[in-house]
N, C-alpha and C positions, 0 to 999 in steps of 0.2 A: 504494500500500500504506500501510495505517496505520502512522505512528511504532514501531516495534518495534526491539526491540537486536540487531543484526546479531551474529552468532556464525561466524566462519572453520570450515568443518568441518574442516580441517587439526587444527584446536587441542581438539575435542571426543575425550573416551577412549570406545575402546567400555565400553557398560553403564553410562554417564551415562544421569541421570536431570532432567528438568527440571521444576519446578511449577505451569508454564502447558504447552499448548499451543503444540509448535514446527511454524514453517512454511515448506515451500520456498517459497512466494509469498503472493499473495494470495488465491488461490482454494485452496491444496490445503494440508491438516493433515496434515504429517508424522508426528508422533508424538503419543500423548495423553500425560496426566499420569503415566500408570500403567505408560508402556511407556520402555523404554529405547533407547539407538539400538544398535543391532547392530554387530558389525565388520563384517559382510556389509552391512547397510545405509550402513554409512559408505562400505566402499571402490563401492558400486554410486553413490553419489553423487560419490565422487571419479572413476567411469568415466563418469558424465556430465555430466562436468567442471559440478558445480556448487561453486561457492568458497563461497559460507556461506547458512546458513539464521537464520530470523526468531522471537523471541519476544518477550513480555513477560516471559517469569519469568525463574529464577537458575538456575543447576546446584546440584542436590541428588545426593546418595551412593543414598537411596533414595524412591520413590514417596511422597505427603504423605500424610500421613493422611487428608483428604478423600477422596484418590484413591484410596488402600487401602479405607475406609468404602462410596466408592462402586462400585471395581468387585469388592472383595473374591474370593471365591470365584467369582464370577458372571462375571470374566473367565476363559474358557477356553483361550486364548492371543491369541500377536498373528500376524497370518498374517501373513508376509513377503512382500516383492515375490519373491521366489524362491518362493514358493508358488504364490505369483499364476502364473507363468511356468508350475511345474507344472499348474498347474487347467488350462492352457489348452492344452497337452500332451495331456492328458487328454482332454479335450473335444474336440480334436482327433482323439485314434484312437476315440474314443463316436461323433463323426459319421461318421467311417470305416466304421466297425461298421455303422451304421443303412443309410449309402451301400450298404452292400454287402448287407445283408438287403434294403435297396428294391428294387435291380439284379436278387435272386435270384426274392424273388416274385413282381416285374413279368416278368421271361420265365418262370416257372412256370404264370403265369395265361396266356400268351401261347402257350406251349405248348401247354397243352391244349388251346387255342381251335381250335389249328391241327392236333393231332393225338391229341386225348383221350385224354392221358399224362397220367400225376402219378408222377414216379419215387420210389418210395418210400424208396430208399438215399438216393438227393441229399437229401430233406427229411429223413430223420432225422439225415445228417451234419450238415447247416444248425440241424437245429433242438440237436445236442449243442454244437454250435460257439459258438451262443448260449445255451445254461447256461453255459459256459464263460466266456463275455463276460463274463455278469450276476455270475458270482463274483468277477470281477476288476476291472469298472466297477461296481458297482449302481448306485452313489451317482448318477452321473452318469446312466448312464443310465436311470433311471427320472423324470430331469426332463422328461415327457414334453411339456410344454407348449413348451419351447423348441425342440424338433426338427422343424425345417421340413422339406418337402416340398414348395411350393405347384408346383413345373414337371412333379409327377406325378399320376397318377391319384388322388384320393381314394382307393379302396378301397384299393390298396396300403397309403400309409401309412398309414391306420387299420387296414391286418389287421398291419403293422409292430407298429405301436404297444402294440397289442391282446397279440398275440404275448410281446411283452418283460415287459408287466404281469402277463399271466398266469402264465409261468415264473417270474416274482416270489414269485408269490402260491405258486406249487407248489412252490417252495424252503420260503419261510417256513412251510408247512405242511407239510414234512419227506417228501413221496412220495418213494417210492422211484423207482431209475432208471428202471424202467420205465413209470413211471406218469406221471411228470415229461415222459417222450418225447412219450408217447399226447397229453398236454394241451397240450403243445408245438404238436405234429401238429393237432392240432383246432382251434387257436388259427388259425395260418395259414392254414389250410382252410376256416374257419367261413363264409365268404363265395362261396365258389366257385361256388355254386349262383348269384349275382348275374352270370356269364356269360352263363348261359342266358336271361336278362331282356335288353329294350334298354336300350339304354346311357343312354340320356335319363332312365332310371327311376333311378339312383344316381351320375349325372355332371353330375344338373341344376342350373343356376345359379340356380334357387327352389324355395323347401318345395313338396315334393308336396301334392296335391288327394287327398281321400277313394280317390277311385276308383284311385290310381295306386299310393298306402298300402297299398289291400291285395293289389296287384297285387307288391307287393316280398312281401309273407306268402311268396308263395309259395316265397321263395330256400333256405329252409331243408331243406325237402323235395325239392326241386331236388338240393342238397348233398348230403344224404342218397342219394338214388339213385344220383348219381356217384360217390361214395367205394364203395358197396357191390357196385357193379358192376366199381370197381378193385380188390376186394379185398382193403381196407382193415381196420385192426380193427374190430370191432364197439365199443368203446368211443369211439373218436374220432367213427365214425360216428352213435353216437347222442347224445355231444356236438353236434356240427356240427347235428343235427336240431333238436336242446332249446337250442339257444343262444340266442334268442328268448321263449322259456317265464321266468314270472313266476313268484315263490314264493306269491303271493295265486290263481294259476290263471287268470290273466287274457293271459297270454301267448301267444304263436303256436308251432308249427300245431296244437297239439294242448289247447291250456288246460291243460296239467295243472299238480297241486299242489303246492307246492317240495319236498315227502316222496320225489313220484315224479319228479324233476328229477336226473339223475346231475349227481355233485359238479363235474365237468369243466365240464360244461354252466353250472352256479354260477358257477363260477369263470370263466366265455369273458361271462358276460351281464353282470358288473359291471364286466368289464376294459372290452369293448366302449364299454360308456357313456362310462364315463370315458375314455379313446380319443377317444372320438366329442364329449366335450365341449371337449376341449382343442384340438381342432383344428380351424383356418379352412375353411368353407366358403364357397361364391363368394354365399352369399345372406344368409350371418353370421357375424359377428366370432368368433375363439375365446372362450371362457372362460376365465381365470386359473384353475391348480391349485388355488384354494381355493376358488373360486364350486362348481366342478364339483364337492369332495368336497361341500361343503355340498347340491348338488341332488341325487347321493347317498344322502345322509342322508336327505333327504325322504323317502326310500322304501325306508328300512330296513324289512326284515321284507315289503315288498309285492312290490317288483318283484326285492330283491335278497336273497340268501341274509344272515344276518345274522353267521355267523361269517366268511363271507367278505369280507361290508362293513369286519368291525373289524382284518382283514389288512392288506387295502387302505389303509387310516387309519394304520394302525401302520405302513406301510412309507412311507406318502408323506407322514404329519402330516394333521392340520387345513390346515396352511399346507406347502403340499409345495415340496421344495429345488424352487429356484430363483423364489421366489414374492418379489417384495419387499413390505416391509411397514414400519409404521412404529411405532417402539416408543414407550410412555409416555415417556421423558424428551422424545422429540421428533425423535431420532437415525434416520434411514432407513438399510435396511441389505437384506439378503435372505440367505432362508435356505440353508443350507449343509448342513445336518445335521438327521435327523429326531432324536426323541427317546426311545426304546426305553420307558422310563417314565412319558411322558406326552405323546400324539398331538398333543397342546395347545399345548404349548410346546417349537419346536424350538432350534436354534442357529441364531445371525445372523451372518452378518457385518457391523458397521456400518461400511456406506459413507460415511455425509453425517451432521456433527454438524449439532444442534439449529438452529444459523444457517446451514446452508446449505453447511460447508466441507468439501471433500473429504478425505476422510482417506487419506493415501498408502501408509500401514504400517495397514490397519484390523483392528480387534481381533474376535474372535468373541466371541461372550456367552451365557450362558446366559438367555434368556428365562423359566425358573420366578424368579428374580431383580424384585421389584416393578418398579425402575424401569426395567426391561429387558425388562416384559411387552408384549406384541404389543398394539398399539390397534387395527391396522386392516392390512389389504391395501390397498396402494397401487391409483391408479384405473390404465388404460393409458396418460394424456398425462402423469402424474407418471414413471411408469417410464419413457417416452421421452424426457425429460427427465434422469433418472440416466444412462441410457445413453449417452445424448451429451455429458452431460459426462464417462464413462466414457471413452470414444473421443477427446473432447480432450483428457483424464491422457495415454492412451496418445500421442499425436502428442505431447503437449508434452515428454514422456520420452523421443521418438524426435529429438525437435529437440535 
């Protein structure tokens, strides 16, 4: 470790402030200029028995004016290690949640196969169960790019996926219960007709050939038959039918125009995509949440309804939570919070100062803030690289 003045944390008061940069070692930044150490943060380092931490600066009463200059308003708070704990609490009953939506639709598709049921009380309990989730996770669970799957079926987790974005999307546009059900209902459904196909045609470990492409066409109308033959509403069924249809009339199985496209249907054909871009397939990597809004974007107004595109945006950003990315000062961080006022710029958490150090207490920021504004999304060997040193914060905290 570089020559720095050793400080006893015994001797530190909570709500001290210091004008450098203090560090538990050499790799991880405790606190920045502008944050102060917490009593919580003090006694969580006297429970893991650290005896003193490392600066170059002095103790100051309050943050320097550098520090105020530069994170002024544009610091949103300092997320505590006790947040940190929560986030992962969290995260923890979010994978639960998805655990247990995969478990339901995998033996609902498996059901039918075996006895051409779709109980319609279980899917609407399931599908209230998750409105209920998403009012109480959104944040979390709408990071859909981090929620693995790979030891299950494709289609599941993508009608998973699909499913949770589109009840997003039916919140954020205010349906009513009933309507919120039906889209619910259609979401998880949209796919069903891909039973009646073989299995090779949507479990395959290479892009389809021409001839097998329009061989999957046919799933929608497939879906269609069996829903109307169980019974089903008429609106979910003619979702599930147009959930493929383009708003330019380019779409399957019927071409039509996004005017004669029901909204449900809108609404299942951009979630799908997106769904479908975030997630690994055995013959291509996923996309990052922000490649995927940007391909998206390419076809606003063509393939995709255009008020539903800007839902979509609005609820997951440009740079959607859990995207890491690297801001103008140079600080890498990932995002945490979208931004109601502008899709552009959400909130970050910055994990890694400009050199490289971990920050142990890292602060969230407002990215509309210049030196705070978003440069770039990280590649995936940079994010594997955060992560691992993520993973050794955590074991060296656990030592």
């Amino acid at each position: 470790m570089p020559e720095r003045r050793k400080i006893a944390v015994s001797t530190i008061k909570p709500g001290q402030y210091f004008d450098a940069p203090v560090y538990l070692d050499d790799k991880y930044i405790l606190l920045s200029p502008e944050s102060p150490l917490s009593e919580e943060l003090k006694k969580l380092l006297q429970k893991w028995e650290y005896k003193a931490v490392y600066t170059d600066g002095a103790e100051v009463d309050s943050p320097s004016s550098s520090a105020i200059d530069d994170a002024g308003d544009d610091l949103v708070a300092t997320a505590t290690i006790d947040d940190a704990v929560k986030d992962q609490e969290t995260w923890s009953k979010v994978r639960h949640i998805y655990s247990d939506l995969s478990d339901f639709t995998e033996k609902l598709f498996a059901h039918f196969v075996a006895k051409e049921e779709l109980p319609q009380t279980r899917i609407s309990d399931k599908i209230k169960e998750t409105i209920e989730n998403l009012r109480n996770y959104r944040g979390h669970m709408l990071r859909l790019s981090e929620i693995r799957g790979t030891e299950r079926n494709y289609i599941v987790m993508h009608t998973v996926k699909s499913t949770v974005l589109c009840l997003a999307v039916g919140q954020n546009m205010k349906l009513p219960p009933h309507r919120l059900l039906e889209l619910g209902t259609a979401a998880l459904l949209h796919e069903i007709g891909m039973v009646r196909l073989p299995q090779k045609l949507y479990l395959s470990d290479q892009p389809l050939n021409p001839q097998e492409r329009k061989a999957i066409t046919a799933h929608p109308v497939l879906g269609f038959k069996i829903l109307r033959s169980l019974s089903f509403p008429m609106p979910v069924c003619l979702a599930v039918l147009e959930s493929h249809e383009r708003i330019d009339g380019k779409g399957y199985p019927r071409g039509l125009p996004g005017e004669k496209i029901s909204m449900h249907a809108r609404i299942i054909t951009a979630s799908d995509s997106y769904s479908a871009q975030v997630s690994r397939r055995p013959y291509r990597e996923a996309r990052d949440g922000h490649a995927s809004i940007l391909e998206l974007l390419k076809e606003r107004g063509t393939a995709y309804d255009d008020q539903v595109l800007r839902i979509i945006i609005q609820l997951m950003s440009v740079y959607p939570v859990g995207t890491y990315v690297e801001l103008q000062s140079g600080s890498k961080g990932i995002v945490v919070e979208t931004n109601p006022e502008d899709a552009r710029q959400p909130f970050v958490r910055v994990i890694m100062s400009p050199e490289g150090k971990r920050y142990m207490d890292p602060p969230t920021v407002r990215t509309s803030a210049e030196n705070y504004r978003i440069q770039r999304a990280l590649q995936p060997k940079e994010i594997e690289a955060i992560k691992h040193l993520e993973k050794a914060s955590s074991t060296h905290k656990a030592g």
